[in-house]
Wavefront OBJ file of the C-alpha trace (Angstrom):
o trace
v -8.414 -10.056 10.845
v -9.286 -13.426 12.397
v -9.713 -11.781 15.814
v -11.387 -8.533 14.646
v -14.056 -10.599 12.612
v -15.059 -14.464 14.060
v -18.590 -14.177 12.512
v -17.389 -13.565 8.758
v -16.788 -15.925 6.156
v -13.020 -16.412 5.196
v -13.414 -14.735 1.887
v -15.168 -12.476 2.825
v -12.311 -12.105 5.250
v -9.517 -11.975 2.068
v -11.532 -9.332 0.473
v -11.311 -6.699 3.505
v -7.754 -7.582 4.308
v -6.749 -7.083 0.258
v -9.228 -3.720 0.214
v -6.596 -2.322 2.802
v -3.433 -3.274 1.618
v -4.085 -1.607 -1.506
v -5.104 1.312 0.351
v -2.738 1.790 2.634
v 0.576 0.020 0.500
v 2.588 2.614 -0.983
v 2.887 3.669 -4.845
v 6.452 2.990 -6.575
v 7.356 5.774 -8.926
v 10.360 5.532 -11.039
v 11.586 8.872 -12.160
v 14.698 9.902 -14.034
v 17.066 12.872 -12.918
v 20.401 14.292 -14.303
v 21.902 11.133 -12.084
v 20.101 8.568 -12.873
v 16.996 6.805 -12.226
v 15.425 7.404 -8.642
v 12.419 5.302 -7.066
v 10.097 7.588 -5.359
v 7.813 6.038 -2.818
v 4.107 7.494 -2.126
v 2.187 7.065 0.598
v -1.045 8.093 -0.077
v -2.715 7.766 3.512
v -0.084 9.970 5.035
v 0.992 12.073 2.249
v 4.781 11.445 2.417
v 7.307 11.324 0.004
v 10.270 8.723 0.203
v 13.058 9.032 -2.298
v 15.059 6.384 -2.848
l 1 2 3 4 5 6 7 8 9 10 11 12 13 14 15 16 17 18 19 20 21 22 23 24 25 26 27 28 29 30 31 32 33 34 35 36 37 38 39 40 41 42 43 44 45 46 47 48 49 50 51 52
């Protein structure tokens, strides 16, 4: 971020850098099957499914 944007403030800075992690950081879903729990992992962005 510091070498994409020299002329903004550092908050400013935090605020663009925290916008895209929560876009781009995947969602944790907790699910239960006939096994067990399972973690499920969504990617929004790129619409893929991890199982865990």
């Amino acid at each position: 971020m510091k070498l994409s944007f020299k002329s903004i403030n550092e908050p400013i800075r935090a605020i663009i850098s925290g916008g895209l992690t929560a876009i781009f950081s995947p969602r944790v879903v907790n699910y239960k099957t006939k096994l067990g729990d399972k973690l499920q992992l969504d990617w929004p962005v790129l619409k893929k499914s991890v199982k865990l």
